[in-house]
N, C-alpha and C positions, 0 to 999 in steps of 0.2 A: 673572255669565254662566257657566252650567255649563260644565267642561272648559276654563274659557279666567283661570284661577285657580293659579299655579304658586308653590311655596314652595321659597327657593332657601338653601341652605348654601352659602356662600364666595362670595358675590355681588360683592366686592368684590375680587378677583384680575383677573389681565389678561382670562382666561376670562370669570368673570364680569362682568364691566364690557361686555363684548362681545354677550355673553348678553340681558342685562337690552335694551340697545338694540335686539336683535332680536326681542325677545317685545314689547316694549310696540309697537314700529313696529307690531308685526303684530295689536296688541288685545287681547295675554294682557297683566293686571293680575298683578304680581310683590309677595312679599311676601318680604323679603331677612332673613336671621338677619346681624348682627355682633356680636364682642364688646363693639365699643367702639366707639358712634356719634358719639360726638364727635371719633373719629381717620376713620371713615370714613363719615361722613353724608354729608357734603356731596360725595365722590367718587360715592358711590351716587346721589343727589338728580339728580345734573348728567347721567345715561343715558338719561333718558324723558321724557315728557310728566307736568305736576303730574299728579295724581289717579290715575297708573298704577302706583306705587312706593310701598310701604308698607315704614320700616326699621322694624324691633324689635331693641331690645339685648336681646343676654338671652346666659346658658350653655350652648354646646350639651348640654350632658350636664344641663341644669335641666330636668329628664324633667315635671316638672308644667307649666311654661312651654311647651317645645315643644309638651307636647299640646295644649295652648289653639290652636298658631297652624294642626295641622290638623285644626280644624273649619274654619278659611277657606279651604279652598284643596283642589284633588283632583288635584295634579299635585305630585310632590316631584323637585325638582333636587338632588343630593350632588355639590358639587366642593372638598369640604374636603379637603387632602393636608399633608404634611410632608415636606420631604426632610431634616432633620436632628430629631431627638430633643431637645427641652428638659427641664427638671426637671416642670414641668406637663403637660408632651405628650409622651406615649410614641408609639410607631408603634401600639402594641395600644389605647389607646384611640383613636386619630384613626382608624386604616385598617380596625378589627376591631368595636369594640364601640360606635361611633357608629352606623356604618353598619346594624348588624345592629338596634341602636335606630331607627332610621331604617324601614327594613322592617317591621320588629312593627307601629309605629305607624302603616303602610299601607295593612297587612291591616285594624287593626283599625277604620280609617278610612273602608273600602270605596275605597282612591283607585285612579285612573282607571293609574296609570304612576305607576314609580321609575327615574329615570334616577341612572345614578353611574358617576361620573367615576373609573377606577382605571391602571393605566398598561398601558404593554404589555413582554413578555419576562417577567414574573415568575413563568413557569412552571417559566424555566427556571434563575432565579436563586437558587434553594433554600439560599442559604448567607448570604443577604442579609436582615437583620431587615426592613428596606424591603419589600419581594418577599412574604418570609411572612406579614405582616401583613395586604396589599393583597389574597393572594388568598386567605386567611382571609376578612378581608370581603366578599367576593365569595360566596363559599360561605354564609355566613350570609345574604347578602341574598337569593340565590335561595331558599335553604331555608325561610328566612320571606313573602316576599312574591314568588313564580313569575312577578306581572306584570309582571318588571323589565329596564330594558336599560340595561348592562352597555359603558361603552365604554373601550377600551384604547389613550389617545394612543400615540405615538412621539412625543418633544418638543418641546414648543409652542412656539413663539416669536411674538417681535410686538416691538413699541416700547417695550412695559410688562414685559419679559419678566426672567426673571433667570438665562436660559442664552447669548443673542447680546450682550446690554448688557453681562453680567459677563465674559465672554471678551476685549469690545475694550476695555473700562477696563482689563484686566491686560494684554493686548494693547499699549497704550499706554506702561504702565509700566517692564514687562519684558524686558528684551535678549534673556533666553532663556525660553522656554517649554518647560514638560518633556510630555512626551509619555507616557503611560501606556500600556502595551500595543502602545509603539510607535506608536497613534494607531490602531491598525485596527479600532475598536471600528467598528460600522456602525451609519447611526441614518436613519430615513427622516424628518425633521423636518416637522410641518406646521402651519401657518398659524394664530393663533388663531379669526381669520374664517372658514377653511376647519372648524376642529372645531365652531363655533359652525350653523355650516351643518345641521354634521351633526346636532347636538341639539335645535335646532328644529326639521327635516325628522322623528327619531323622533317628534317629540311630536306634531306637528302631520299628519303620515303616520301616526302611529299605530304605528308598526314595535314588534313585544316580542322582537325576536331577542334571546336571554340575552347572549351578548357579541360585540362587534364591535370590531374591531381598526382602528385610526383612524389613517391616513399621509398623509405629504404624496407631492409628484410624482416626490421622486428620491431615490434610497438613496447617503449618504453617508458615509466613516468619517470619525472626529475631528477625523484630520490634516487631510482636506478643508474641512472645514467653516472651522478656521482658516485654511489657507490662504487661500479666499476671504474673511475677514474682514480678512485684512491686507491682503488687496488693494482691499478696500473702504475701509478708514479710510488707506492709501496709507503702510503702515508695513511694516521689515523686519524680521523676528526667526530668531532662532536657534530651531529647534525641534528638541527633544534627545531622544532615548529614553530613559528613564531606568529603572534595574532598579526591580524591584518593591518590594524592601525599603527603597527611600531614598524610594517612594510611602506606604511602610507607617508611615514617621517622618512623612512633610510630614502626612501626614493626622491622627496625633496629636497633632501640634501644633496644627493649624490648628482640633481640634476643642474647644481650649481657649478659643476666639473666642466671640463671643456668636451673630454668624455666620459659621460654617465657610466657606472656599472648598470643602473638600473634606474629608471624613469617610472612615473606616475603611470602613463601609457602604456609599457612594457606590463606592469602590475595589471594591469586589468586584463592584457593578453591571455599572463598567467594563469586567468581564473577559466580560460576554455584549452580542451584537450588539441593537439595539432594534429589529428590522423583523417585521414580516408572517412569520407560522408556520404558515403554511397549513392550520390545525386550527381556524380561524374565516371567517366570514365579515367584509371589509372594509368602509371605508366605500365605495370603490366599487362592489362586489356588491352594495349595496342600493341604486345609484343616483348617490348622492351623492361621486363623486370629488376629491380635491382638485385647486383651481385655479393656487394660489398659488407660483412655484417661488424658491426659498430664496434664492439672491443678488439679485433683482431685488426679491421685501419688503425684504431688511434695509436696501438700496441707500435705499432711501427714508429713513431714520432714523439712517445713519451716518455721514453729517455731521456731527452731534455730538461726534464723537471724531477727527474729521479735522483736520489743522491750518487754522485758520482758521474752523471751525463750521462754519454756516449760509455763509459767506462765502467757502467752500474753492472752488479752481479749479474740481474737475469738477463742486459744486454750483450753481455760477455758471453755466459754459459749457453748462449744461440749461437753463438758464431763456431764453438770446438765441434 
């Protein structure tokens, strides 16, 4: 069926998992790139209906592979990201020269839409390999393929996430929590069903604004956001400011990890707000505003870290 044919990179992320249930509910047939289908087949298989999901193992950068897979399809989804650098994955091949591959092979494909997934604040973050990389790619994708839209979360969270889950397992842990910047970093967080909203709506609206900036309901800083986490998982912690050069050690260290809690990079992120910069159009100016407001998702999920589970007081006392 023409136009109703999407080829998705990173299908297997909380984003993507999200994604994929919402395009097949709606009769777009998805054809999902992983590395490694036998660690994520079967998470992908389980989001749609048989005959609607097509996985392919393959290399994103196996440039003769990719091009086989658009001839099937005239719709391309990029939600491939890193937030920390491995020895195989720099930020310049994942956020710079995929992407721009990605594009060439759009144009030369005649496809219908490029949607890609890049963050938001990295305009202003210029000291940040993260940052430079993302809006590198960005520049490359329009400069090659002009029919693309361009979206700039603030961050995602959900059940499957790895910014509310990893907060309340260290949350759990930890007596004291240090606070970087004092905690006043600001982040307008939103929903992964609410960004998913939105990438269906471009595709299926047709929208080619270059880039939109993608928030949820309410602008929060760091400190906030913890706080209401502890009050969800019903735990009390020390939460400490702590100068920047004992952030500038824990991140060295912690970058010796396979995975970092926290990077050198990450730290510098920290020091710029993540909301709406009013030199773009939102998701709401085209419509589509977020629903979902931030302590009442996580509430749902946060049992898990509560004493008792599934079985804690105020998980119970909602159920009579």
């Amino acid at each position: 069926m023409k136009g109703k044919n999407c080829l998705i990179f990173g299908g297997s992320g909380q984003i993507g998992r999200h994604l994929i249930r919402k395009l097949t509910k709606n009769d777009y047939r998805v054809i999902v790139v992983t590395r490694n289908i036998h660690q994520k087949g079967h998470i992908i298989k389980t989001q749609g209906n048989a005959g609607y999901i097509d996985i392919v193992e393959a290399n994103i950068f196996d440039e003769a592979k990719i091009k086989g897979l658009f001839e099937r399809a005239d719709i391309c989804i990029n939600l491939v990201g890193i937030l920390y650098e491995k020895k195989r994955s720099s930020f310049n091949n994942i956020h710079t020269l995929f992407p721009s591959l990605l594009a060439k092979l759009c144009k030369q494909n005649n496809f219908k839409h490029l949607i890609h997934l890049s963050a938001l604040g990295i305009n202003e973050a210029t000291e940040s390999a993260y940052a430079k990389t993302k809006l590198d790619g960005e520049k490359e994708i329009l400069k090659n393929f002009p029919l693309s839209t361009i979206l700039r979360p603030s961050v995602v969270y959900s059940v499957d996430d790895n910014f509310t889950t990893n907060f309340m397992t260290l949350l759990n842990i930890l007596p004291i929590f240090p606070l970087y910047y004092n905690g006043q970093t600001k982040f307008m967080p939103i929903h992964s069903s609410d960004l998913v909203d939105v990438i269906y709506n471009v595709i299926s609206g047709k929208i080619y604004s270059q880039i939109i900036e993608c928030v949820g309901t309410e602008t929060l800083t760091l400190k906030e956001i913890i706080e209401k986490l502890l009050g969800l998982i019903d735990k009390r912690r020390i939460l400490l400011p702590v100068p920047l050069f004992f952030g500038k050690l824990s991140a060295k260290f912690f970058q010796l990890f396979p995975k970092p809690l926290l990077t050198e990079d990450q730290l510098i992120l920290l020091k710029y707000n993540n909301i709406i910069s009013g030199k773009y159009k939102t998701n709401a100016d085209i419509g589509f505003p977020a629903k979902c407001l931030f302590e009442k998702e996580v509430e749902k999920y946060c049992y898990m870290w509560r004493q008792g589970g599934q079985f804690s007081r105020n998980n119970v006392s909602k159920k009579k």
